[in-house]
SELOTOR-962879 format. One record per residue: residue in three letters; x, y, z of N, C-alpha, C, CB in turn. Coordinates in steps of 0.1 Angstrom, whole numbers, plus 5000, padded with zeros to 4 digits. Glycine has a CB too. Layout:
 residu   nX   nY   nZ  caX  caY  caZ   cX   cY   cZ  cbX  cbY  cbZ
    ALA    X    Y    Z    X    Y    Z    X    Y    Z    X    Y    Z
...
END
This chain:
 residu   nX   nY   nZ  caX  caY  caZ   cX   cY   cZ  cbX  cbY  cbZ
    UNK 6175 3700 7760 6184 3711 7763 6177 3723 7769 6193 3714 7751
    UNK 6186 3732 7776 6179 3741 7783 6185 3757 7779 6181 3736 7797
    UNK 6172 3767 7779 6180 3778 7773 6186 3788 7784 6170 3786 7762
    UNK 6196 3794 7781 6202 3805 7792 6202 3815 7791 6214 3806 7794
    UNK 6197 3825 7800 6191 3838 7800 6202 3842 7807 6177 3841 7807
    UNK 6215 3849 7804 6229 3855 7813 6229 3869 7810 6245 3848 7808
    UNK 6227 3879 7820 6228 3893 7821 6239 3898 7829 6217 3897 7827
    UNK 6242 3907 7822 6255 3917 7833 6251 3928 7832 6271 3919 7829
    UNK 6243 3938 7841 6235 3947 7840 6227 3952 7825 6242 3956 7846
    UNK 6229 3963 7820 6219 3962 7809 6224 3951 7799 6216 3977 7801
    UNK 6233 3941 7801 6236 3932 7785 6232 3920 7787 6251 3929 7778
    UNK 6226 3914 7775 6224 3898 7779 6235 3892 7769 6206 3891 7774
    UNK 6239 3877 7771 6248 3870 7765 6240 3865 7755 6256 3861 7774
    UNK 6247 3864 7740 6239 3858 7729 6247 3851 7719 6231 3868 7722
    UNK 6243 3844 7714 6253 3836 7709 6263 3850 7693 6243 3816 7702
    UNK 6270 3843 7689 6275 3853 7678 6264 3849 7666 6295 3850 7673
    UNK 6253 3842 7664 6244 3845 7650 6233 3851 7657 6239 3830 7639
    UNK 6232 3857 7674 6219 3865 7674 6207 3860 7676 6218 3871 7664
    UNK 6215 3845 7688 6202 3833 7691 6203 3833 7707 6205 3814 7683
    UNK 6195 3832 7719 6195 3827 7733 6205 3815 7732 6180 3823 7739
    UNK 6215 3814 7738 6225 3802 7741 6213 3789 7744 6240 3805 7757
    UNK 6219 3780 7743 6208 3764 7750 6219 3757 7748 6192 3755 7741
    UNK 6216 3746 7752 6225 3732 7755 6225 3728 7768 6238 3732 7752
    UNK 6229 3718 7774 6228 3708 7786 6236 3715 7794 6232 3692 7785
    UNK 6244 3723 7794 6253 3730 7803 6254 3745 7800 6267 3724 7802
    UNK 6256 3754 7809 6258 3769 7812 6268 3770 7801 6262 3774 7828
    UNK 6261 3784 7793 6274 3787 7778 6285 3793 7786 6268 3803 7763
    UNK 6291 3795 7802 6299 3802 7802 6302 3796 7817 6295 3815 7799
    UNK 6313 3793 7826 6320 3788 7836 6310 3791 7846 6333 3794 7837
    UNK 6307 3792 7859 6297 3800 7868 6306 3800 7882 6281 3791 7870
    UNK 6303 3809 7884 6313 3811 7900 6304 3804 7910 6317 3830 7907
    UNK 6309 3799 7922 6299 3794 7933 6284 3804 7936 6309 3793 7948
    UNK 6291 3815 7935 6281 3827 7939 6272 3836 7925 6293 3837 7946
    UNK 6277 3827 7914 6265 3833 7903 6248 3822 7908 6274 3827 7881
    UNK 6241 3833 7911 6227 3825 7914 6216 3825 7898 6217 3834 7931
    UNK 6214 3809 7898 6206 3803 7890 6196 3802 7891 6208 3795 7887
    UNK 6181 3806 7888 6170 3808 7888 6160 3801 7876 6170 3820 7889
    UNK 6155 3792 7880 6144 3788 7867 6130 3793 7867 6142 3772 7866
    UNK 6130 3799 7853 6120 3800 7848 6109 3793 7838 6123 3808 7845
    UNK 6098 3789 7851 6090 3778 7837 6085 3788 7827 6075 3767 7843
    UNK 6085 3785 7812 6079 3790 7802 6077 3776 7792 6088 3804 7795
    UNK 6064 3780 7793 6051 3769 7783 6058 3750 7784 6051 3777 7758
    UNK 6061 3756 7799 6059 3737 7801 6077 3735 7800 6047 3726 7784
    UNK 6083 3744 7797 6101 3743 7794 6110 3748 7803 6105 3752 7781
    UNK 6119 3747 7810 6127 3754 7817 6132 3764 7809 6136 3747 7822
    UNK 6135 3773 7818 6148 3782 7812 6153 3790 7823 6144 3793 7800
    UNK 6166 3788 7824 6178 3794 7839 6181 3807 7833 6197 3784 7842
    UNK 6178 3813 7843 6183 3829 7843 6199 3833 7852 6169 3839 7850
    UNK 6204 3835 7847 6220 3843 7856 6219 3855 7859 6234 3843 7849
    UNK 6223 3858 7866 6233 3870 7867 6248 3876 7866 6231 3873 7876
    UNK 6255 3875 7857 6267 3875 7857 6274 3888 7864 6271 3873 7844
    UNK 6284 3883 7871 6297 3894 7877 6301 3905 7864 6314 3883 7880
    UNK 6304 3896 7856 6312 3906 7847 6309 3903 7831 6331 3905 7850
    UNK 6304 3911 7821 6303 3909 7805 6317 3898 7799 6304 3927 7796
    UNK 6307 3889 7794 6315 3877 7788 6323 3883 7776 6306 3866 7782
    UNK 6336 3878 7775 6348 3884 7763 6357 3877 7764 6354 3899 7763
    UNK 6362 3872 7749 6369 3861 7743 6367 3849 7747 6381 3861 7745
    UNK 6353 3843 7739 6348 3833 7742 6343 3832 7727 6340 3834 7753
    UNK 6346 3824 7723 6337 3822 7708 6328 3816 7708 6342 3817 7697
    UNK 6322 3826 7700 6310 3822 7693 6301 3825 7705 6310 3805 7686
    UNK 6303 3835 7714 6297 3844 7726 6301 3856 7722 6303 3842 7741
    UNK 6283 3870 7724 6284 3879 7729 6278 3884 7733 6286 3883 7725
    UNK 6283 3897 7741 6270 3905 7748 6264 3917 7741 6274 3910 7762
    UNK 6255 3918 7742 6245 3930 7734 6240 3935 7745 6232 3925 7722
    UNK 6234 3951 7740 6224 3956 7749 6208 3949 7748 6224 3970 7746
    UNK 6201 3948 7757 6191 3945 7759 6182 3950 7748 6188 3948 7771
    UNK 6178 3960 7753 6170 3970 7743 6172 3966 7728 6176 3986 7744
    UNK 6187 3970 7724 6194 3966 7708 6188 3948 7702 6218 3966 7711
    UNK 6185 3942 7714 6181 3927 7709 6171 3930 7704 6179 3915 7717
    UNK 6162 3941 7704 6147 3940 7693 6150 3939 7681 6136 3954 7691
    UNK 6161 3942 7675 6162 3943 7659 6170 3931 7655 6170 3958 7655
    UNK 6173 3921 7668 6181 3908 7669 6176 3890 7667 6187 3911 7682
    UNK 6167 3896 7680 6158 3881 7687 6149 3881 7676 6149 3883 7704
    UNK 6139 3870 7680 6124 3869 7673 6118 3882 7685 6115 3848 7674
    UNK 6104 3880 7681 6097 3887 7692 6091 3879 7706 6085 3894 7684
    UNK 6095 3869 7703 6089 3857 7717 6102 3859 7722 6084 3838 7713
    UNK 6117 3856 7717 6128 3855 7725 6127 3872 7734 6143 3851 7714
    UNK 6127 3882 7725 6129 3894 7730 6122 3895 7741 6128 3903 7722
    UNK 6108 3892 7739 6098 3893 7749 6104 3885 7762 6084 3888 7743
    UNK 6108 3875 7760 6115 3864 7773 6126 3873 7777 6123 3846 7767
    UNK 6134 3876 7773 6148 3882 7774 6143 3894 7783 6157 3886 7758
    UNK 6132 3905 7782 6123 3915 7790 6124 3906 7800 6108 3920 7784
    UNK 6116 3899 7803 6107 3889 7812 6120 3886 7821 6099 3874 7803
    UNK 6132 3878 7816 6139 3875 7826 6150 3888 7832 6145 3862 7822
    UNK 6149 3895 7828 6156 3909 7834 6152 3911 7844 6155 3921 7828
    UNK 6135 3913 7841 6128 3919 7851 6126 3911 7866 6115 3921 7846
    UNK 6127 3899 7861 6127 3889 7875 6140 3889 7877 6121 3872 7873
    UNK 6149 3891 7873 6160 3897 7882 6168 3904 7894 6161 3902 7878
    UNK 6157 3917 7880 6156 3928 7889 6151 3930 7900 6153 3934 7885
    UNK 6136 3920 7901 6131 3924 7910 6136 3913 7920 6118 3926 7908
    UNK 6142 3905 7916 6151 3894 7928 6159 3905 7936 6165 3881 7920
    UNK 6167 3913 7931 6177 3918 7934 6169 3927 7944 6187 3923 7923
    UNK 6158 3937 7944 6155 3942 7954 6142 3939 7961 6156 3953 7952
    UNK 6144 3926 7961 6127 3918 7969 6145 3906 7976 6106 3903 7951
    UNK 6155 3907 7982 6159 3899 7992 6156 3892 8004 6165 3902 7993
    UNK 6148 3905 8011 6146 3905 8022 6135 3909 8025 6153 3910 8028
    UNK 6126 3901 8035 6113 3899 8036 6107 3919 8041 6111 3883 8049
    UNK 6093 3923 8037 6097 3941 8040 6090 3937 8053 6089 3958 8027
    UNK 6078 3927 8055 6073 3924 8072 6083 3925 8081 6068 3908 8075
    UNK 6090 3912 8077 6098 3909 8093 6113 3914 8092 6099 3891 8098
    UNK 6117 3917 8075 6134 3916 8072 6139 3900 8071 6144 3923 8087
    UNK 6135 3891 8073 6144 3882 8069 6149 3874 8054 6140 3874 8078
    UNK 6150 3868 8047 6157 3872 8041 6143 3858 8031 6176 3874 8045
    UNK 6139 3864 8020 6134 3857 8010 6133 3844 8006 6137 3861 8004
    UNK 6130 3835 8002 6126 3825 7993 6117 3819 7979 6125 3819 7999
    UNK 6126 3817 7970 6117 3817 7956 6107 3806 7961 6127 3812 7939
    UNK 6089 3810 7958 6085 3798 7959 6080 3793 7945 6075 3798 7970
    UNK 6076 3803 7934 6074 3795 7922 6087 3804 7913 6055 3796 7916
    UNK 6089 3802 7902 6092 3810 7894 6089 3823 7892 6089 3805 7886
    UNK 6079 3828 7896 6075 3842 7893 6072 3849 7909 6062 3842 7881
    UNK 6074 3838 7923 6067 3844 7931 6080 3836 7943 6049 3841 7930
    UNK 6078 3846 7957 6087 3846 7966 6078 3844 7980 6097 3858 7966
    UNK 6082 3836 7987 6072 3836 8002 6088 3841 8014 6063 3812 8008
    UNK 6079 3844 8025 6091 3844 8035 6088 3831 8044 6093 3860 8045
    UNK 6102 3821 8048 6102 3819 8054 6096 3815 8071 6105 3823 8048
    UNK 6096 3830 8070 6094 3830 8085 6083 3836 8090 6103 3836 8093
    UNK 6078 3847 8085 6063 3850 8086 6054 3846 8075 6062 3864 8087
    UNK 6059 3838 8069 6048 3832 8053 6045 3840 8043 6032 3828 8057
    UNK 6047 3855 8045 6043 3864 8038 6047 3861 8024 6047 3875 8042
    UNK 6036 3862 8011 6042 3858 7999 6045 3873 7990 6031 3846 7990
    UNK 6053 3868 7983 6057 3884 7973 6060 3881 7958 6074 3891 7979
    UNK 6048 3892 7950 6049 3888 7938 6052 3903 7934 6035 3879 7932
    UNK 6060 3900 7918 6061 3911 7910 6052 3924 7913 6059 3907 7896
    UNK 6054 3933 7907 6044 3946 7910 6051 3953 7898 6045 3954 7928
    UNK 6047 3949 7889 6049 3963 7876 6046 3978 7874 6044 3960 7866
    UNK 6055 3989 7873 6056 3997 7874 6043 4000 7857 6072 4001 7876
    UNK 6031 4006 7860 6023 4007 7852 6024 4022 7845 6010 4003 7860
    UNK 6026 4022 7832 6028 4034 7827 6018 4037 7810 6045 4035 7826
    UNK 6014 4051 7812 6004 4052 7799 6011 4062 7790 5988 4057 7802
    UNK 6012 4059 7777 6018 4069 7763 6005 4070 7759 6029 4061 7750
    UNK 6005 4084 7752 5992 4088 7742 5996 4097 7732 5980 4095 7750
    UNK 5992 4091 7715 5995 4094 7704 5980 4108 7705 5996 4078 7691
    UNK 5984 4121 7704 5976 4134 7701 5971 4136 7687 5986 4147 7705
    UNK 5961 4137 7682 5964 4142 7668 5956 4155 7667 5960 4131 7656
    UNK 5958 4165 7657 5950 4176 7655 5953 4176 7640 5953 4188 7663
    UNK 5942 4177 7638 5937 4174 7621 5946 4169 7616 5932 4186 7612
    UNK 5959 4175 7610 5967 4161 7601 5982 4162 7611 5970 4164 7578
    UNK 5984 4169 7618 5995 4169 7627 5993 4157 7641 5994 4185 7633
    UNK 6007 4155 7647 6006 4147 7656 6014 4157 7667 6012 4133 7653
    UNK 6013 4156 7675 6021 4162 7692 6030 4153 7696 6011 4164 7706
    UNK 6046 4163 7692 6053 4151 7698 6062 4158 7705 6058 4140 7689
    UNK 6067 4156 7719 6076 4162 7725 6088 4155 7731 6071 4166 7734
    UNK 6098 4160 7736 6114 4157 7739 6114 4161 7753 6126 4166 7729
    UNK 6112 4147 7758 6119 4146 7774 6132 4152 7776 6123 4131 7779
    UNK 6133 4158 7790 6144 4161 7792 6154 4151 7794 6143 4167 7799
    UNK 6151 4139 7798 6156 4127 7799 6162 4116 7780 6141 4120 7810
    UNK 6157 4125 7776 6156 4115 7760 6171 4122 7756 6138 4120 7744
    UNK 6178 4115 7749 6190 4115 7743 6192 4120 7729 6195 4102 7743
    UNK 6204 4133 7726 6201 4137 7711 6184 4142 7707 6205 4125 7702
    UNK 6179 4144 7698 6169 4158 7695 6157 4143 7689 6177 4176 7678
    UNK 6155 4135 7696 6151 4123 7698 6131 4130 7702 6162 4112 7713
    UNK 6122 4128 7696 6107 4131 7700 6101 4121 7704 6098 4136 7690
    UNK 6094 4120 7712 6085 4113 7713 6070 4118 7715 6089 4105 7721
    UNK 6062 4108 7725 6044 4109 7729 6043 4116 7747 6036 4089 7728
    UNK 6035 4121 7746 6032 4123 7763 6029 4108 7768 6019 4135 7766
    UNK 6042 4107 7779 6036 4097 7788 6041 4096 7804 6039 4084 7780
    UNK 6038 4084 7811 6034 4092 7825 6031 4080 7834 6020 4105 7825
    UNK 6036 4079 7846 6033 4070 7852 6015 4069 7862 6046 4069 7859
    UNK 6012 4058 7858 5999 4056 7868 6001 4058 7886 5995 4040 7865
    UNK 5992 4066 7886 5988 4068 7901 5983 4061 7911 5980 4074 7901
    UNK 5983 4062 7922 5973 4052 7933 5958 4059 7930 5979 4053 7953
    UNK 5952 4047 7931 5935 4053 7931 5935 4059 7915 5930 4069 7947
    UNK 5941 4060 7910 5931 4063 7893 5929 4052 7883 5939 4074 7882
    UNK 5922 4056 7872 5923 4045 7866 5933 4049 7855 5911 4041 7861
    UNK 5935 4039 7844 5948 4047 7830 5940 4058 7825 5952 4035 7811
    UNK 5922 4060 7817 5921 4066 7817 5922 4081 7825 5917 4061 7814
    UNK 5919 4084 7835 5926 4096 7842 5938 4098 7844 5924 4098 7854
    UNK 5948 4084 7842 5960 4087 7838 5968 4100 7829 5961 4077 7830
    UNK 5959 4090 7818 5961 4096 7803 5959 4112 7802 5950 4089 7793
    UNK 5944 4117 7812 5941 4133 7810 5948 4140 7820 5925 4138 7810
    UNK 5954 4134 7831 5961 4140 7838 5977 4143 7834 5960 4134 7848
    UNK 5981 4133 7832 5994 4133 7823 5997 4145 7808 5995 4116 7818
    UNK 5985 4146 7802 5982 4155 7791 5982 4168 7796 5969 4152 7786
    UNK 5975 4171 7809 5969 4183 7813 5985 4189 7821 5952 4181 7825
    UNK 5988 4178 7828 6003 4185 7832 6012 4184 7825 6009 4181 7843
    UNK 6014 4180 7818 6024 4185 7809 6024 4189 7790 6032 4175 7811
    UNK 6008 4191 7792 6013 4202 7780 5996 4211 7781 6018 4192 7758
    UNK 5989 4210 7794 5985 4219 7794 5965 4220 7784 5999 4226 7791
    UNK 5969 4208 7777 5955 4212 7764 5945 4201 7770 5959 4207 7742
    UNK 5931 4197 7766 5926 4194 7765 5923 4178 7753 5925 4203 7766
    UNK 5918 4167 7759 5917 4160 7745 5906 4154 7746 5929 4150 7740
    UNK 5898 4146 7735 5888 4140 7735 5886 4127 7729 5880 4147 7733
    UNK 5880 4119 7732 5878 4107 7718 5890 4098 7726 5883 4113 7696
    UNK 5890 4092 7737 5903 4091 7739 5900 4068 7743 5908 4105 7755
    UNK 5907 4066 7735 5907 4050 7729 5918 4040 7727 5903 4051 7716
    UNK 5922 4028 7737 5929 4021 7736 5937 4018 7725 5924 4014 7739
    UNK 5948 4016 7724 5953 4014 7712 5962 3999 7713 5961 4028 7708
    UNK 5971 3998 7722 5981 3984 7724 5987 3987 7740 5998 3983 7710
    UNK 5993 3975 7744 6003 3974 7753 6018 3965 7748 5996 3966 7765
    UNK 6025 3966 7761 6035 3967 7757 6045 3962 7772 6034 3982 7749
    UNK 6052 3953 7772 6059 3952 7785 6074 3960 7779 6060 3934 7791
    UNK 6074 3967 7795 6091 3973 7792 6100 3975 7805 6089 3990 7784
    UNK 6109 3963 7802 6121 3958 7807 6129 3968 7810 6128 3950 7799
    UNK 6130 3980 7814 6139 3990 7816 6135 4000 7826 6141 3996 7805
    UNK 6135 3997 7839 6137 3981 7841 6124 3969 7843 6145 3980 7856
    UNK 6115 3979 7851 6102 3970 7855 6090 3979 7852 6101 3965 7873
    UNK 6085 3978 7838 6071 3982 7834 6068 3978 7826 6067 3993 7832
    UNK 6054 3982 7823 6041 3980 7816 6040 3991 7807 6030 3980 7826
    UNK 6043 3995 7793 6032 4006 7789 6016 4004 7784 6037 4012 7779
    UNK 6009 4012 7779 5998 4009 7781 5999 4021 7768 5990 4010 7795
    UNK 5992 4023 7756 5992 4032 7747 5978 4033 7745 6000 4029 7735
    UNK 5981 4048 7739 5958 4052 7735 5960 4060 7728 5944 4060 7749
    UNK 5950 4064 7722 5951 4072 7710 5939 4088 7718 5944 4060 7692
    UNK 5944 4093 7711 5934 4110 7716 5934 4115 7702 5941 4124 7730
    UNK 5925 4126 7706 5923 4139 7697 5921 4149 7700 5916 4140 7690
    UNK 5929 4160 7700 5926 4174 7705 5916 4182 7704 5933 4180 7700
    UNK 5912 4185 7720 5900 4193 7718 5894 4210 7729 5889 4181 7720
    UNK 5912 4210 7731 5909 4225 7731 5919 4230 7742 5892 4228 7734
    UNK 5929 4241 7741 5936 4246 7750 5954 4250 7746 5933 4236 7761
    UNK 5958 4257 7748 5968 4267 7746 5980 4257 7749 5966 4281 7756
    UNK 5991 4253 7738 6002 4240 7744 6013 4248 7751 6011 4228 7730
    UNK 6011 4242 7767 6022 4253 7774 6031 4240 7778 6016 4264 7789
    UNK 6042 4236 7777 6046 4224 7779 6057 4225 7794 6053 4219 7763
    UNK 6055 4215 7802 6059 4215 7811 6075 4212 7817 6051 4211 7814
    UNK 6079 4227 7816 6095 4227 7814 6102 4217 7825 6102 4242 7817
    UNK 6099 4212 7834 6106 4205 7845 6105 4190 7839 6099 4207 7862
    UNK 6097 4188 7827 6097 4172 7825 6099 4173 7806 6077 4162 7833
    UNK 6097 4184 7802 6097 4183 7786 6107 4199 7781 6078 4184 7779
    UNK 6119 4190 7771 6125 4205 7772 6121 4215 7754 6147 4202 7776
    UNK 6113 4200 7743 6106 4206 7737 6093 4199 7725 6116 4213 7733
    UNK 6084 4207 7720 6077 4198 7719 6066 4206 7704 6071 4194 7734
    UNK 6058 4200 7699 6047 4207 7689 6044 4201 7681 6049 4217 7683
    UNK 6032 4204 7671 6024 4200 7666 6031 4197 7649 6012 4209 7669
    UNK 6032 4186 7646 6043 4179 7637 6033 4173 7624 6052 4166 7647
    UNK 6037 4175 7611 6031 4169 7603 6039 4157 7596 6025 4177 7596
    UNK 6034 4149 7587 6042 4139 7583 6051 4141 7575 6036 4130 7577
    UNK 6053 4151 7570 6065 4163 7559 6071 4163 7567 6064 4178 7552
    UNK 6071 4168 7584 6085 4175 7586 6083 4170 7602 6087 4196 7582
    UNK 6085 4154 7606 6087 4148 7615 6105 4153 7621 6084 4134 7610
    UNK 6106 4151 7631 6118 4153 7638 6124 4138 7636 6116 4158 7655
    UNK 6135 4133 7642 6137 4116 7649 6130 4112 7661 6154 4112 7654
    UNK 6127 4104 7655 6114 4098 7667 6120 4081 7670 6093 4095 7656
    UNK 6114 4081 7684 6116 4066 7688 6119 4050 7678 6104 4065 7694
    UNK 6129 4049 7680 6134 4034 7672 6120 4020 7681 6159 4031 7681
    UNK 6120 4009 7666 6111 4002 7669 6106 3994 7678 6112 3997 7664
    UNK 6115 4001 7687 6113 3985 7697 6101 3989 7713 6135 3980 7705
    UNK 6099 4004 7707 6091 4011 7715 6076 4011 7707 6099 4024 7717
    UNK 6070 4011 7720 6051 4014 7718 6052 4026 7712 6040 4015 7732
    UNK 6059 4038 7715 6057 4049 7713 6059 4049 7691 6068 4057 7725
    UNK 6069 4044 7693 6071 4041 7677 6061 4032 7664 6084 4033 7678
    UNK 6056 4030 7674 6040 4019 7670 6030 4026 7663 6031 4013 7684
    UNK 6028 4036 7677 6019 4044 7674 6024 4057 7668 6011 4046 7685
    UNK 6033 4059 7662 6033 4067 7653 6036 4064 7639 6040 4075 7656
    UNK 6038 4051 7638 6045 4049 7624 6029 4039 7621 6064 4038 7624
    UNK 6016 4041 7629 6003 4037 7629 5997 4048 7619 5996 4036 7645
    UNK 5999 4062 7624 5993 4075 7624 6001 4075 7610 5995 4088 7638
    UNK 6015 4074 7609 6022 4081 7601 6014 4070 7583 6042 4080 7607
    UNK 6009 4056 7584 6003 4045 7571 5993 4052 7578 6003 4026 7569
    UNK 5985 4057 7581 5974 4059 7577 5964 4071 7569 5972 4058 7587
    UNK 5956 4072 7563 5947 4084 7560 5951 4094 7565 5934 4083 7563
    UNK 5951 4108 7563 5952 4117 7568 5944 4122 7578 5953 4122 7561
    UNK 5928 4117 7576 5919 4120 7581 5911 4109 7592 5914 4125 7570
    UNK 5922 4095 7593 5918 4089 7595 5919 4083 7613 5923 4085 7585
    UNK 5931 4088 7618 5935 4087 7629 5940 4077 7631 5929 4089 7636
    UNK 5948 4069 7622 5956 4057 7626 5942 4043 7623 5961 4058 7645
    UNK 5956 4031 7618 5944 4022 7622 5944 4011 7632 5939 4016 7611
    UNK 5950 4016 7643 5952 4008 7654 5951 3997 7654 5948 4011 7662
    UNK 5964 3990 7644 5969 3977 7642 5982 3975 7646 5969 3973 7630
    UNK 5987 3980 7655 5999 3984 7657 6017 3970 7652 5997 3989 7675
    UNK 6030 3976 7645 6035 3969 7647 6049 3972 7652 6032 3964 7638
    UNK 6052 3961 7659 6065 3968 7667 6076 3961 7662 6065 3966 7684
END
């Protein structure tokens, strides 16, 4: 039997106990024009959809948000469920060849050739770095202007052309809050489906400079101890990893970068 990966923009279809649908046939009718896409994973098929419209009144079918399946799926399904979004997504804006314009063809599962000038086209993940700050028993955590309700998180920031993550990491630090850090050390990754990235997490330590935080991207932010945390990122995030790392650990310790999501 084969499992079904069905999306209607951010929702995937799941069964009603909170499992990927499978069986020998599509959990749901398919219009001529719903396009089916197989994904090989470890030697197994699995069809990805795109649905017109969120499935309703269908038993023993529902749709959930993507994201909300971390606290649902195993971590292999969730991780798949990422995975086929993103090839989706990037179906949906890789149609047409960017050489010549004409119009695409899947050649493996994960990769597209054209046609007509041969040109092949693979994924390109949007690469992005978070970094957990600490100063002596405090952590730095700031509120995107973009983050929902009084929600904190980590400084983070997308990768550049020509740098590496490290210079990422001190550039992203230096523009938007202005300080200095040192000691600065891998901590986990992290793929994130919303729509097409990568995070990349590291750990730092503060080492010197005045926190001026940068109003056009953070609307607020400071140096937080484990008594009197704000709401911070739900689990399904790296960013939540690495704080609930910092938050079991020693005081003096800096986390023990085991991270669990």
């Amino acid at each position: 039997m084969t499992r079904y990966l069905a999306y209607c923009k951010g929702d995937i279809l799941l069964t009603c106990e909170g499992s990927i649908p499978f069986g020998f046939e599509p959990p749901v009718p398919l219009k001529p024009w719903n396009q089916v896409t197989t994904l090989e994973v470890e030697g197994d098929d699995v069809k990805l959809i795109r649905l017109d419209q969120p499935v309703t009144g269908i038993d023993g079918l529902q749709m959930a948000g993507l994201r909300k399946t971390h606290a649902i799926l195993s971590a292999e399904d969730y991780q798949l469920a990422g995975k086929g979004a993103e090839l989706l997504y990037w179906d949906q804006n890789t149609r047409y060849c960017g050489a010549c314009g004409a119009p695409t063809e899947w050649m493996t599962s994960i990769s597209k050739k054209c046609p007509v000038c041969g040109k092949e086209w693979w994924p390109s993940v949007s690469t992005a770095i978070i970094v957990r700050i600490l100063r002596a028993d405090c952590i730095l955590l700031v509120r995107a202007r973009s983050f929902r309700g009084n929600r904190h998180g980590l400084v983070a920031g997308f990768l550049e052309t020509g740098e590496t993550l490290e210079q990422c990491v001190e550039r992203e630090v230096r523009e938007e809050t202005g300080i200095q850090i040192k000691n600065l050390r891998y901590f986990a990754s992290q793929p994130w489906p919303y729509p097409f990235g990568l995070m990349v997490g590291f750990t730092a330590d503060y080492a010197g400079g005045e926190l001026r935080l940068q109003k056009s991207e953070l609307c607020e932010g400071g140096w937080f101890s484990r008594s009197n945390l704000p709401p911070i990122p739900d689990k399904a995030s790296i960013a939540r990893a690495l704080i609930d790392d910092w938050i079991n650990s020693d005081v003096s310790g800096g986390g023990s970068h085991t991270p669990s999501n």
